[in-house]
VEXDREN-2710 file (C-alpha; in Angstrom, 1 decimal):
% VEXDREN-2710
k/r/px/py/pz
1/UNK/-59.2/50.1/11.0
2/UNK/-58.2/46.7/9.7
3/UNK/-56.9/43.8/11.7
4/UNK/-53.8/42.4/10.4
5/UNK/-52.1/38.8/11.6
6/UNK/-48.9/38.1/10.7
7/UNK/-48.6/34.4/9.3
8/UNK/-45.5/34.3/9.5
9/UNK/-42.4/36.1/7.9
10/UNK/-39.1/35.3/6.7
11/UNK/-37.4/38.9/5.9
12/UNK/-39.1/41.3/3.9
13/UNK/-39.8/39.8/0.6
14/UNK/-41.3/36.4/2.2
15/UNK/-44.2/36.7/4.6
16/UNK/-47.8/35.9/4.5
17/UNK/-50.3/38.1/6.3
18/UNK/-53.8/37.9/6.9
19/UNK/-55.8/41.2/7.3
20/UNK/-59.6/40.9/8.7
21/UNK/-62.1/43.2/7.2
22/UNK/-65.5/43.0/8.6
23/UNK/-66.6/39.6/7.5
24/UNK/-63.9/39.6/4.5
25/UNK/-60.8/37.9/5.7
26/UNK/-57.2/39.1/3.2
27/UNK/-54.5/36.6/2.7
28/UNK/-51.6/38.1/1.3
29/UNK/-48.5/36.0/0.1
30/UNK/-45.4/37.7/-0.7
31/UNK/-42.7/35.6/-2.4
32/UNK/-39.2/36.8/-3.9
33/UNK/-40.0/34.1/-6.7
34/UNK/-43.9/34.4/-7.4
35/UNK/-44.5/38.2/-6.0
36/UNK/-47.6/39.1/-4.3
37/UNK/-50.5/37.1/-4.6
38/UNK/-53.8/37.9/-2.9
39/UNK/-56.9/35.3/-1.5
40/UNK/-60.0/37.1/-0.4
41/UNK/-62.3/34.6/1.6
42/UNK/-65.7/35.3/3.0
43/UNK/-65.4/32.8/5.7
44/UNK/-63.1/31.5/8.1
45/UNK/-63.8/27.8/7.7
46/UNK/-62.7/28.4/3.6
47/UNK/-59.3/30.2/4.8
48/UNK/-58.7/27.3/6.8
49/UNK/-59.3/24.8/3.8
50/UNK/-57.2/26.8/1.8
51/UNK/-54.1/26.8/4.2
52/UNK/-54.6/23.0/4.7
53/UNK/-54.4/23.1/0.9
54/UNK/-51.5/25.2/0.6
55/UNK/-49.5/23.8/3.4
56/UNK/-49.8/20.4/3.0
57/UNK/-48.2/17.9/5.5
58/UNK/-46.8/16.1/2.9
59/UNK/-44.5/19.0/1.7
60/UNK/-43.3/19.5/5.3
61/UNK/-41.6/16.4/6.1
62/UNK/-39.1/16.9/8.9
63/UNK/-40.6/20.4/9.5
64/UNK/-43.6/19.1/10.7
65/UNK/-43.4/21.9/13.6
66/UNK/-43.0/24.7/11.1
67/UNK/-46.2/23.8/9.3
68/UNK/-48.0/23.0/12.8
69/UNK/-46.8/26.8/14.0
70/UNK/-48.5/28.2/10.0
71/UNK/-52.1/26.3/11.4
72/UNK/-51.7/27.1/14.4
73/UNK/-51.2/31.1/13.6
74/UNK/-54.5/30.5/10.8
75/UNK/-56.5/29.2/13.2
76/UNK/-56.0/31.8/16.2
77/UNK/-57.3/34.8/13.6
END
């Protein structure tokens, strides 16, 4: 049995999940503009450079705490 997080999610056609496989860590982004895209890392420290990458603090400006909460919830898998 797989581990799933939930990243967070919007409703069901935005959300962003993270499913731990053994040493294999899934990142699944679902997007109602872009569809599903999937990320498989074999590390936790790459996941975590990805997200900084992805969510950078730059393109949260005002919603600083949202993009805290997306770290935060990468962090604690």
């Amino acid at each position: 049995m797989f581990k799933k997080h939930e990243i967070y999610k919007i409703d069901k056609y935005n959300m962003l999940t993270v499913e731990v496989q053994g040493k294999t860590l899934i990142v699944r982004e679902i997007s109602d503009q872009w569809g599903e895209e999937c990320h498989t890392f074999v590390s936790r420290p790459e996941m975590l450079h990805w997200a900084e990458n992805r969510f950078k603090r730059a393109s949260y400006e005002g919603r600083e705490e949202e993009r805290d909460a997306i770290i935060a919830a990468f962090k604690s898998v």
